[in-house]
C-alpha positions in Angstrom: 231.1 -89.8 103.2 230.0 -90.1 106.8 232.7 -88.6 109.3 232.5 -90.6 113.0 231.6 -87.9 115.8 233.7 -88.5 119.0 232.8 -87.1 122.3 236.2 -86.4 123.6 239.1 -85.1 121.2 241.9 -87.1 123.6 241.8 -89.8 125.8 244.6 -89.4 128.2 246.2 -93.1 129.6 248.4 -93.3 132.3 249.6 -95.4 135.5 248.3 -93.6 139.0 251.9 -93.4 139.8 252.9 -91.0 137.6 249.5 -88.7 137.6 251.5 -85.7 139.5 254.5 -85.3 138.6 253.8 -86.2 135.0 249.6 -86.4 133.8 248.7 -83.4 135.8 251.0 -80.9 134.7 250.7 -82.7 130.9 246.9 -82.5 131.0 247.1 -78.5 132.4 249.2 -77.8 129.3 247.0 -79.3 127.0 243.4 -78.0 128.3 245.3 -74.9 127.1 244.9 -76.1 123.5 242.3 -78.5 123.3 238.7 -78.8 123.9 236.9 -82.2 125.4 240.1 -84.3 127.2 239.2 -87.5 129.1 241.2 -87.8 132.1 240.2 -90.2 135.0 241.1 -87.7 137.7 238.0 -85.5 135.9 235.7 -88.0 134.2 235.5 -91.3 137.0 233.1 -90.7 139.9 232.7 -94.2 140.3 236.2 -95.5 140.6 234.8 -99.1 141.2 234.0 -98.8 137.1 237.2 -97.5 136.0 237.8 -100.7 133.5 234.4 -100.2 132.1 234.3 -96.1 132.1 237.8 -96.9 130.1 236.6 -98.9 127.7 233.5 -97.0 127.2 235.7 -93.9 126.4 238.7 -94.8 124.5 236.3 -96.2 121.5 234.5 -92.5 122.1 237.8 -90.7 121.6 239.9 -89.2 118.5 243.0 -89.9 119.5 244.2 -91.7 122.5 247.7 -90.5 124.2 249.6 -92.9 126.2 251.9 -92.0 129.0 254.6 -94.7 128.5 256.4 -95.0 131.9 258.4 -97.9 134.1 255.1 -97.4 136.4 252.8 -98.1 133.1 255.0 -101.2 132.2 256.1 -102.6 135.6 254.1 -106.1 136.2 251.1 -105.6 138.8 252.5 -108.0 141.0 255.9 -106.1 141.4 254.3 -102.7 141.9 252.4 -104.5 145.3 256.1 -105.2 146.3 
């Protein structure tokens, strides 16, 4: 049996608005624990890319956490109000 080999053990997804009250201090905690974390603040240099670097990533990831939020959820057209 052939076991997939990922390049990042979590794939952390979030809206910007909640990166420091909520992602940052999430993401410290877990770097504790866990080896290989994909976080945008650490992994885009390019922030042009982000959709693509995303994409790229998630499929290259064991498990993908979500930060469910209003910010995550809220329509882009309301969130330019």
């Amino acid at each position: 049996m052939k076991f997939k080999k990922y390049e990042w053990n979590v794939f952390i997804c979030h809206a910007t608005e909640d990166k420091e009250n909520i992602v940052d201090p999430f993401h410290a905690e877990l770097t504790k624990h866990i080896k290989k974390i994909w976080y945008d603040k650490e992994n885009i240099k390019d922030w042009d890319s982000i959709k693509t670097e995303v994409i790229k990533n998630v499929e290259k990831s064991r498990v993908l956490v979500v930060i469910l939020s209003k910010a995550l959820l809220q329509p882009k057209k309301e969130k330019n109000k």
